[in-house]
PARO-333307 format. One record per residue (C-alpha): residue number from 1; residue in one letter; x, y, z. Coordinates in steps of 0.001 Angstrom, whole numbers, plus 500000, padded with zeros to 6 digits. Example, Ala and Ser with C-alpha at 12.3 -4.5 7.8 and 13.67 -1.06 7.14 Angstrom:
! residues 2
@n: 1; res: A; u: 512300; v: 495500; w: 507800
@n: 2; res: S; u: 513670; v: 498940; w: 507140
***
This chain:
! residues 304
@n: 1; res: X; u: 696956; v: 524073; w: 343340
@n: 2; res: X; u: 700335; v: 524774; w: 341836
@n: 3; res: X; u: 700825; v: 527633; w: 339275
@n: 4; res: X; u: 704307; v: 528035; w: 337445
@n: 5; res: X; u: 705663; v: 524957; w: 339407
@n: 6; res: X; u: 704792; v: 527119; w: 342853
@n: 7; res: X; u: 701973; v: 525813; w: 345393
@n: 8; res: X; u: 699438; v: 528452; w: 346234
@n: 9; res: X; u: 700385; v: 530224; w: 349595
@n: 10; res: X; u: 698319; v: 529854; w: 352857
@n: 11; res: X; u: 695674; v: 533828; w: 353171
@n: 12; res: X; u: 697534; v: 536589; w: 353978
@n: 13; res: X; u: 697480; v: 537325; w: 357251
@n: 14; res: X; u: 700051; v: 538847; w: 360362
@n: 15; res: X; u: 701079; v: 535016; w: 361165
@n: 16; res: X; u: 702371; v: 534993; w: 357708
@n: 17; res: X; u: 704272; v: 538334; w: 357628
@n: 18; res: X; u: 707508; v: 536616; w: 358744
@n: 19; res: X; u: 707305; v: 533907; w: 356573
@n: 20; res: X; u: 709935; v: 533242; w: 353902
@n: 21; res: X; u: 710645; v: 532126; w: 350381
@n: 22; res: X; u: 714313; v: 531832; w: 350891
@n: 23; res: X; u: 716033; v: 530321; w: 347975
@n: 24; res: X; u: 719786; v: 529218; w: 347915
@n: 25; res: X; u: 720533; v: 530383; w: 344322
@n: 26; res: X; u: 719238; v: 533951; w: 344843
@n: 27; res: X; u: 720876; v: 533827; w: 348666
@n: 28; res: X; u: 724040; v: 532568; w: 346844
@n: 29; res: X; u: 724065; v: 535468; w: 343940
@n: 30; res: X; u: 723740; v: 538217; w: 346585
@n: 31; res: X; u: 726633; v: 536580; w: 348666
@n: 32; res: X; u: 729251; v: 536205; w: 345929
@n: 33; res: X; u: 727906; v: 540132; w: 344286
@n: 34; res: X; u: 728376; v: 541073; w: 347716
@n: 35; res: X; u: 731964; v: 539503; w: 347831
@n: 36; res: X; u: 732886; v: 540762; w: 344617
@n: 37; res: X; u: 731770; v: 544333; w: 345655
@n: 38; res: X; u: 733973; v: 543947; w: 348864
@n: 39; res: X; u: 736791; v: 542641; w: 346992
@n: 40; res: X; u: 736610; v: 545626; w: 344391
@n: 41; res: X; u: 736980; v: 548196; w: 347260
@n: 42; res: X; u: 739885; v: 546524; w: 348904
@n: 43; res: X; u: 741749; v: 546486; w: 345836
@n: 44; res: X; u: 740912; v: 549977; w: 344702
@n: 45; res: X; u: 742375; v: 551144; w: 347961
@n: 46; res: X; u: 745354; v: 549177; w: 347000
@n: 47; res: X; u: 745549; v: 550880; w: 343772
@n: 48; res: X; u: 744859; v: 554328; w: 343635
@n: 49; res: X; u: 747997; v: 554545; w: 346609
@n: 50; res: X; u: 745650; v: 554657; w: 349491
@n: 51; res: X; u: 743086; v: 556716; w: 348715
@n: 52; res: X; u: 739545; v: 554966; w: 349930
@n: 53; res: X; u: 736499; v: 553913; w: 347957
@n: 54; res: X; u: 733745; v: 555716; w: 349036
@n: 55; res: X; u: 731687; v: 554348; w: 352479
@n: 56; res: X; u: 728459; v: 556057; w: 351322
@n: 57; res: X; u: 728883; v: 553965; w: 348156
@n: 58; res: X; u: 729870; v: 550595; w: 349880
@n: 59; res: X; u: 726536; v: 551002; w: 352307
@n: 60; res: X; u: 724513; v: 552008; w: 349632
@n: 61; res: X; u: 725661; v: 548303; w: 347518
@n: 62; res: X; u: 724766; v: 546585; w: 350900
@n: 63; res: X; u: 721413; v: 548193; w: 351211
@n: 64; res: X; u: 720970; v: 547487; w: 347576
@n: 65; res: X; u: 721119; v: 544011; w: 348342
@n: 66; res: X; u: 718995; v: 544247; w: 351498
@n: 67; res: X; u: 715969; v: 545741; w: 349391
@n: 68; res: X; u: 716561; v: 542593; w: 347112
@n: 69; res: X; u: 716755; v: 539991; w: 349392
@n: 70; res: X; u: 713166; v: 541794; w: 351317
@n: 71; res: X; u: 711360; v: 541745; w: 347448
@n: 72; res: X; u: 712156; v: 538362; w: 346830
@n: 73; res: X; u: 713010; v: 536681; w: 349827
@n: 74; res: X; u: 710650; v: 538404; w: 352777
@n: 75; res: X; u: 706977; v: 537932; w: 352390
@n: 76; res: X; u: 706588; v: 540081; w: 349039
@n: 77; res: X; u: 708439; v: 537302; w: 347692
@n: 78; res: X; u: 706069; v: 534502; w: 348914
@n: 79; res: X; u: 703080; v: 536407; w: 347483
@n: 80; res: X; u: 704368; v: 537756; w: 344673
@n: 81; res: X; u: 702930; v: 535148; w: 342541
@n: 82; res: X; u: 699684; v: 535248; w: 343883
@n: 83; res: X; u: 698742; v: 538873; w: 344715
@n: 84; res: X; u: 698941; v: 541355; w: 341982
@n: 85; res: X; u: 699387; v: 544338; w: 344105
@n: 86; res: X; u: 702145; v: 542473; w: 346159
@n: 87; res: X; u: 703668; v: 542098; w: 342543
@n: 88; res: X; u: 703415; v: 545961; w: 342219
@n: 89; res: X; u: 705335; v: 546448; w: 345647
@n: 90; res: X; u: 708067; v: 543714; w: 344464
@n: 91; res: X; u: 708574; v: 545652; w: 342006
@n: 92; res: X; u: 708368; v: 548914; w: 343185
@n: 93; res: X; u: 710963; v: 547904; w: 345464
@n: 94; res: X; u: 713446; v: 546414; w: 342816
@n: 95; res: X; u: 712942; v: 549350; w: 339739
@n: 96; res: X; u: 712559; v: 552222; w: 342117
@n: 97; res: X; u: 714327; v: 551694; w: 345486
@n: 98; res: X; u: 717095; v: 548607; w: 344799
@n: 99; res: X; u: 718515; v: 550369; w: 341412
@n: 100; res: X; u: 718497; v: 553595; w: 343083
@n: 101; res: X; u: 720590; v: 552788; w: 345362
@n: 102; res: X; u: 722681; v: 550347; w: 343090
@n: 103; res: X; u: 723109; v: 553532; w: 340620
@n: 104; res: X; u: 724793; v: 554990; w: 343940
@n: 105; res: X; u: 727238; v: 552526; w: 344411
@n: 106; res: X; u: 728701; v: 553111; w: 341295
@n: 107; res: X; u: 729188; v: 549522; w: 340485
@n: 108; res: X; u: 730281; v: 549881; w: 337250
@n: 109; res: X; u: 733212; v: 552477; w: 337770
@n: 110; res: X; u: 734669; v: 550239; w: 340805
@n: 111; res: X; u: 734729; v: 547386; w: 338636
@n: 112; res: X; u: 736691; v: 549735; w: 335501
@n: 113; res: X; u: 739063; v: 550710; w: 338495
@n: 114; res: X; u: 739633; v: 547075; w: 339721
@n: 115; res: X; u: 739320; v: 544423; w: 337566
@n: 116; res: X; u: 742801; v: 543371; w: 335711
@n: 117; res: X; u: 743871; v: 541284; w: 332591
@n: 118; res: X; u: 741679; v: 540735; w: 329830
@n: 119; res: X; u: 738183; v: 541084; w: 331746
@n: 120; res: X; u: 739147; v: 544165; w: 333376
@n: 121; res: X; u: 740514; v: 545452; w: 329758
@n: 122; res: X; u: 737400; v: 544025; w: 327567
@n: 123; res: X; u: 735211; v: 545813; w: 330146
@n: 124; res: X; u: 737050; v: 549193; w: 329769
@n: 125; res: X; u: 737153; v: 548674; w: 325722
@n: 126; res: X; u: 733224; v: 547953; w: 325773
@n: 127; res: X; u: 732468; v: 551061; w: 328429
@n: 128; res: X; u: 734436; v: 553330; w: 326361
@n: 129; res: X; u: 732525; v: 552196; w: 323046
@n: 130; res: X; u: 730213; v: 553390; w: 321111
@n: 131; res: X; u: 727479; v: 551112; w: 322156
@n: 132; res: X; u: 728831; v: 551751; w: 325834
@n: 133; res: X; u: 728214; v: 555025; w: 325197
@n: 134; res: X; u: 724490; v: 554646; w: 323833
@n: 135; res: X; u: 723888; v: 552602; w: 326836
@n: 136; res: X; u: 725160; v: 554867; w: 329361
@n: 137; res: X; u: 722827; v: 557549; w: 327760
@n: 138; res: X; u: 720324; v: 559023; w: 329273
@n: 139; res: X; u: 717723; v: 558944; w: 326889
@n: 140; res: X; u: 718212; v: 555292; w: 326686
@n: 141; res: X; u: 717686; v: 554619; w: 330810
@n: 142; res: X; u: 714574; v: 556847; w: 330381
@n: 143; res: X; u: 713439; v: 555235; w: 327065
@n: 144; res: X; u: 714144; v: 551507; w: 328636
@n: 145; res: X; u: 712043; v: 552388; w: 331465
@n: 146; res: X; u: 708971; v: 554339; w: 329434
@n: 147; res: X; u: 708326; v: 551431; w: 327398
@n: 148; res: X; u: 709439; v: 548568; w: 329887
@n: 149; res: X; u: 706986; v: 549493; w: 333143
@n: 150; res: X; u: 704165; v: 549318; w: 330300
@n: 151; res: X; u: 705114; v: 546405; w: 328478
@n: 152; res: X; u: 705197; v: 544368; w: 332096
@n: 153; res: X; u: 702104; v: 545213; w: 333663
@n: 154; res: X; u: 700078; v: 546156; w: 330558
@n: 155; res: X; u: 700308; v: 543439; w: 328171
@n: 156; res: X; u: 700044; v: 539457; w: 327805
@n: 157; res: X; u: 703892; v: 539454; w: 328869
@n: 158; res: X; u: 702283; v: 539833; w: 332937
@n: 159; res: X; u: 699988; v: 536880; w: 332469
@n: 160; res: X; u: 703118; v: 534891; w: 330959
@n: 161; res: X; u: 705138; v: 535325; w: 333503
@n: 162; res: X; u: 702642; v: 533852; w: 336151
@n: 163; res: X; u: 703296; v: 530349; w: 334419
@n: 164; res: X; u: 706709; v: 530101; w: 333504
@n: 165; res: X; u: 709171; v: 531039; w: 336967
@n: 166; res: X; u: 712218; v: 531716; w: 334404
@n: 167; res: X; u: 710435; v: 534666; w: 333050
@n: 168; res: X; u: 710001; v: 536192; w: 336470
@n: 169; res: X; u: 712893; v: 536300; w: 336592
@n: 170; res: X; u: 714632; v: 537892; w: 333886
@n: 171; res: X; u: 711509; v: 540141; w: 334812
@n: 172; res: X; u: 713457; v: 540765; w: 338474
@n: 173; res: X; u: 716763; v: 541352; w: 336630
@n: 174; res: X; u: 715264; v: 543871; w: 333760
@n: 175; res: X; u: 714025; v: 545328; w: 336427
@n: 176; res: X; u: 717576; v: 545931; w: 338077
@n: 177; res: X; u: 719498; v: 546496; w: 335047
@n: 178; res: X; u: 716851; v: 548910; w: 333256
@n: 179; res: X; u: 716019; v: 550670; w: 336959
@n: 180; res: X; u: 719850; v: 551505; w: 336902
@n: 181; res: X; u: 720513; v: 552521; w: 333507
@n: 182; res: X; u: 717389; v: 554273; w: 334265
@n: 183; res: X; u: 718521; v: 556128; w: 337991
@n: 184; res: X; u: 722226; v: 556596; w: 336920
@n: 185; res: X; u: 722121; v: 559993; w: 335258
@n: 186; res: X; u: 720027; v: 561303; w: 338456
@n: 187; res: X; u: 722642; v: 560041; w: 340458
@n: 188; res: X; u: 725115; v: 561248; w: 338889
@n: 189; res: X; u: 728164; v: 559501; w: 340448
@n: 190; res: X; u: 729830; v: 557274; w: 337975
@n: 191; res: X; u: 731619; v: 559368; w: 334760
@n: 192; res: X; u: 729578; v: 560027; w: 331829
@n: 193; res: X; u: 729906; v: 561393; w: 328503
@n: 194; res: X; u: 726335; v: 563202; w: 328638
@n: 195; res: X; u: 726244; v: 564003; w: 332044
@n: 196; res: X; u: 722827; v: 565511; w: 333169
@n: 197; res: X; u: 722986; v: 568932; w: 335307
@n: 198; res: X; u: 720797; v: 569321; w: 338176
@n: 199; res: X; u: 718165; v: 571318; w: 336736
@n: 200; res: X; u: 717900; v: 568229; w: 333480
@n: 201; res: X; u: 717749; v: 565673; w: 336211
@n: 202; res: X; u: 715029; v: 567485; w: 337392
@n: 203; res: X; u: 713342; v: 567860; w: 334388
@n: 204; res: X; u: 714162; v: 563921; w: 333464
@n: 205; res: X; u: 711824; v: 562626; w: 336915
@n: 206; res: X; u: 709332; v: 565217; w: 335954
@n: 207; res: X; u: 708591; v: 563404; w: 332598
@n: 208; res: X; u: 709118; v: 559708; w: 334252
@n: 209; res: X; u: 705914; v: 560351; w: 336661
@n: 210; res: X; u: 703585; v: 560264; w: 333798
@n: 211; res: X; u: 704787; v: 556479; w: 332989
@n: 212; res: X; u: 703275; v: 555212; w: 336629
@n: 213; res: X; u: 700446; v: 557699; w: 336503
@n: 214; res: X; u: 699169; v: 556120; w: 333420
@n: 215; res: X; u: 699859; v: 552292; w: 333919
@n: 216; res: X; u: 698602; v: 552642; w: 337177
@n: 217; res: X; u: 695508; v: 554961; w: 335516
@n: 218; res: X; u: 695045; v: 552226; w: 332922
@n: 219; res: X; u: 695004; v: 548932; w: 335741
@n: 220; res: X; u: 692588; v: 550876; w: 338393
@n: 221; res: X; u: 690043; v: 551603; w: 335472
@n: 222; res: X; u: 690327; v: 548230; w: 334594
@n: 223; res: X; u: 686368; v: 546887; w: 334056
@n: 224; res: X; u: 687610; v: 542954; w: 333820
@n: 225; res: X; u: 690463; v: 540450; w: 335340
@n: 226; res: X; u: 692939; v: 541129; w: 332701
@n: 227; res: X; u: 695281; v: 538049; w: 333612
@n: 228; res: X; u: 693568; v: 534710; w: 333201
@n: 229; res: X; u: 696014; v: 533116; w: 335137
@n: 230; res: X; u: 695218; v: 534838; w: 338424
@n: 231; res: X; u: 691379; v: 532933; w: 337842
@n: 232; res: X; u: 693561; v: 529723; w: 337357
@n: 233; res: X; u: 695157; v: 529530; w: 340675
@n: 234; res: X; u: 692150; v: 529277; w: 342325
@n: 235; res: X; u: 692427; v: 531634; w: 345267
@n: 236; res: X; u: 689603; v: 531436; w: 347397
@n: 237; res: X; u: 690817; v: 533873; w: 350051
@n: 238; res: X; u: 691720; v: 537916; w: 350001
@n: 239; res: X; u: 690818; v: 539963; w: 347627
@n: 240; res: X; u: 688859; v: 539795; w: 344385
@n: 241; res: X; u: 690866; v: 539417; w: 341343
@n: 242; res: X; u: 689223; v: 542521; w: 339677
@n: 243; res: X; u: 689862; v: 544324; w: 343216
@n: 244; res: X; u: 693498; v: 543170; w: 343373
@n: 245; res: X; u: 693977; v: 544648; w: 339802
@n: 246; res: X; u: 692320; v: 547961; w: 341055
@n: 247; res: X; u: 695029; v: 547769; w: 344369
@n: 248; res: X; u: 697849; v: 547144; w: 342553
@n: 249; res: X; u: 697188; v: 549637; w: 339746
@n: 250; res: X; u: 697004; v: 552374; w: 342768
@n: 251; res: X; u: 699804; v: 551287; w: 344446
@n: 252; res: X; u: 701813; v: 552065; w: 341187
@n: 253; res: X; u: 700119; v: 554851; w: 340519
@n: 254; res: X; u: 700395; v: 556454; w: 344093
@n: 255; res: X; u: 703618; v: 554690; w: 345369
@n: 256; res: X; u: 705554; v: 554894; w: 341784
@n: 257; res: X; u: 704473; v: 559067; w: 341862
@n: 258; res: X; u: 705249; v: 559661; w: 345149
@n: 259; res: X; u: 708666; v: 557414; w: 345137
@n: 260; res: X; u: 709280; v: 559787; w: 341995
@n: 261; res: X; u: 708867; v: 562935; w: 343732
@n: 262; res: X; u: 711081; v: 562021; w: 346832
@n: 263; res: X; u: 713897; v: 561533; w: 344374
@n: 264; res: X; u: 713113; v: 564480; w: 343050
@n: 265; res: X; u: 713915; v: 566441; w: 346703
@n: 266; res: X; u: 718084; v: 565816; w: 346894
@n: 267; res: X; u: 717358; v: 566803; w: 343200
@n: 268; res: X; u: 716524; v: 570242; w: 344149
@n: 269; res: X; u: 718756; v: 570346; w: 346685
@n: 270; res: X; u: 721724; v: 569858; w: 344592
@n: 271; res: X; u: 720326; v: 572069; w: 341885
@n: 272; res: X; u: 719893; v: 574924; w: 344519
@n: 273; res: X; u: 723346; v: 574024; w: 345800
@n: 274; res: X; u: 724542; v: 574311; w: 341700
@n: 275; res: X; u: 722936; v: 577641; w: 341172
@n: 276; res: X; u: 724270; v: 579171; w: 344474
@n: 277; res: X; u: 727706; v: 577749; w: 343754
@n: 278; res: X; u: 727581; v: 579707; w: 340087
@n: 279; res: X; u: 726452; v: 583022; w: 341587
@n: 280; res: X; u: 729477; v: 582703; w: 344532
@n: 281; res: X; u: 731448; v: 582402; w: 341380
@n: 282; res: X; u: 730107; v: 585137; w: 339267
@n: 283; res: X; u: 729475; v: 587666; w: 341957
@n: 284; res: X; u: 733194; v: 587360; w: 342639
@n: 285; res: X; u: 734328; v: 588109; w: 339169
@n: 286; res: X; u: 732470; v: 591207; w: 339033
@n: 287; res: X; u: 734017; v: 592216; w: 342118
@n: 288; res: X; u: 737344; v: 591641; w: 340671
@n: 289; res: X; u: 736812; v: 593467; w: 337845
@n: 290; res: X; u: 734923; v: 596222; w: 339549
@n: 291; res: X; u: 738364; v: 596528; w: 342202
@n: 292; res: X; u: 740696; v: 596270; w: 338561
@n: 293; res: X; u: 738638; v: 599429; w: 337148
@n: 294; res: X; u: 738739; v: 601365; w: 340705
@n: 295; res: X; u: 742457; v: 601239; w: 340764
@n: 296; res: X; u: 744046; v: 604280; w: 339452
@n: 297; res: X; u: 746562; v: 604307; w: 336673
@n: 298; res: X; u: 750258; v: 606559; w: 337550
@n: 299; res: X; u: 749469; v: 609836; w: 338427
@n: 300; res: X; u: 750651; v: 612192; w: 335362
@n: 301; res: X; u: 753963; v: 614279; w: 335799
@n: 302; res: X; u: 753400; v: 618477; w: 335780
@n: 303; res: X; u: 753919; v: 619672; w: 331855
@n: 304; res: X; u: 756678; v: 621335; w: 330952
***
């Protein structure tokens, strides 16, 4: 049976866990972004008189593109259509682990360093702008992802996207854009104009876990199949649908929290890092001005 111009998948089963759903348009996007990404660094060596692009960032692109090519490509991406808590691990893969790491390839600053002529200019004008500005916000990554991780996996939007391909995937790239704007300010890397300090970043996960606790919450207590179009396909193998619901509802519950608090530990680190730097800092201003105040002044001639 086919369902959003896909045929249904053999069961699940270890025979199947190398099995692909390789595609030459999504192959070809992650060749030419890797390209372009490549391209960027060699010229911003060129430019800024030899000083290097960053390696950590340049693996972190590549791995960004790895975790892609496993959620779409790799068996989540054969089963994605068909299994609602492989769903929840595609996307737990793109929103949490792919734009983590693409916030840490600062993407967006090689290309303001790189590109030339009119694109590279428009770019800088629109980064620079006020709307730039609003998007590069935190509050708008952490609003954007508060209201979009509901609004997929909550609403009619989910049982949509089962039918119509297209809309899984814009679904794939909100997920990447939104995950970004979302991770940036944790990361930290690329300039800002409201840059976050460690302890903030910290406090911005802390109030992100709720928004997985309580979509997953709301699909595990879930009494009926609330996507018709799972009933549709006609699976006759694996798990119930109501079952599959309850799965994937505790997979983002469980995996989204504990994802969350992991980012949360180099968090911590850096904050501790922050603090300690501070106190280095103020410790040795007091001990300048406690040697200025211990030096005596010119001893006083005998009075006449």
């Amino acid at each position: 049976m086919d369902h959003g111009g896909m045929s249904l998948p053999p069961p699940l089963g270890l025979s199947e866990i190398g099995s692909l759903a390789f595609s030459w348009v999504t192959t070809a996007i992650l060749l030419v972004a890797l390209a372009l990404y490549l391209l960027g660094v060699a010229r911003y060596s060129k430019e800024s008189g030899g000083t290097s692009w960053s390696r950590r960032r340049t693996l972190s692109f590549v791995a960004t593109l790895v975790v892609i090519f496993i959620a779409t490509e790799s068996v989540v991406g054969v089963y994605d259509m068909t299994l609602f808590y492989d769903h929840m691990i595609q996307h737990l893969l793109l929103i949490m682990v792919a734009a983590g790491l693409l916030a840490m390839s600062a993407p967006l600053e090689l290309a303001t360093s790189t590109i030339g002529g009119k694109p590279g200019s428009l770019l800088r004008t629109v980064v620079g702008s006020k709307v730039g500005e609003v998007l590069g916000h935190p509050i708008t990554g952490f609003v954007l992802y508060a209201v979009f991780i509901p609004f997929t996996h909550l609403t009619s939007i989910f049982n949509v996207m089962l039918t119509h391909m297209w809309i899984h995937h814009v679904e794939v790239v909100g997920f990447l854009i939104i995950g970004y704007l979302f991770w940036r300010p944790v990361v930290g890397i690329e300039p800002s104009r409201h840059p976050l300090m460690p302890g903030l970043r910290l406090v911005y996960l802390a109030l992100a876990v709720p928004i997985d606790t309580f979509t997953g919450l709301a699909l595990v207590m879930s009494s009926h199949e609330p996507f018709p179009a799972y009933a549709m396909m006609g699976r006759t193998w694996g798990p119930s649908l109501l079952s599959d619901i309850k799965t994937g509802g505790s997979i983002m519950w469980i995996g989204g929290d504990l994802l969350m608090m992991l980012a949360m530990i180099p968090v911590v680190v850096m904050w501790v890092r922050d603090e300690d730097r501070k106190t280095k800092i103020l410790d040795a201003h007091l001990d300048a001005e406690r040697a200025a105040q211990e030096i005596p002044g010119p001893a006083e001639g005998p009075v006449a």
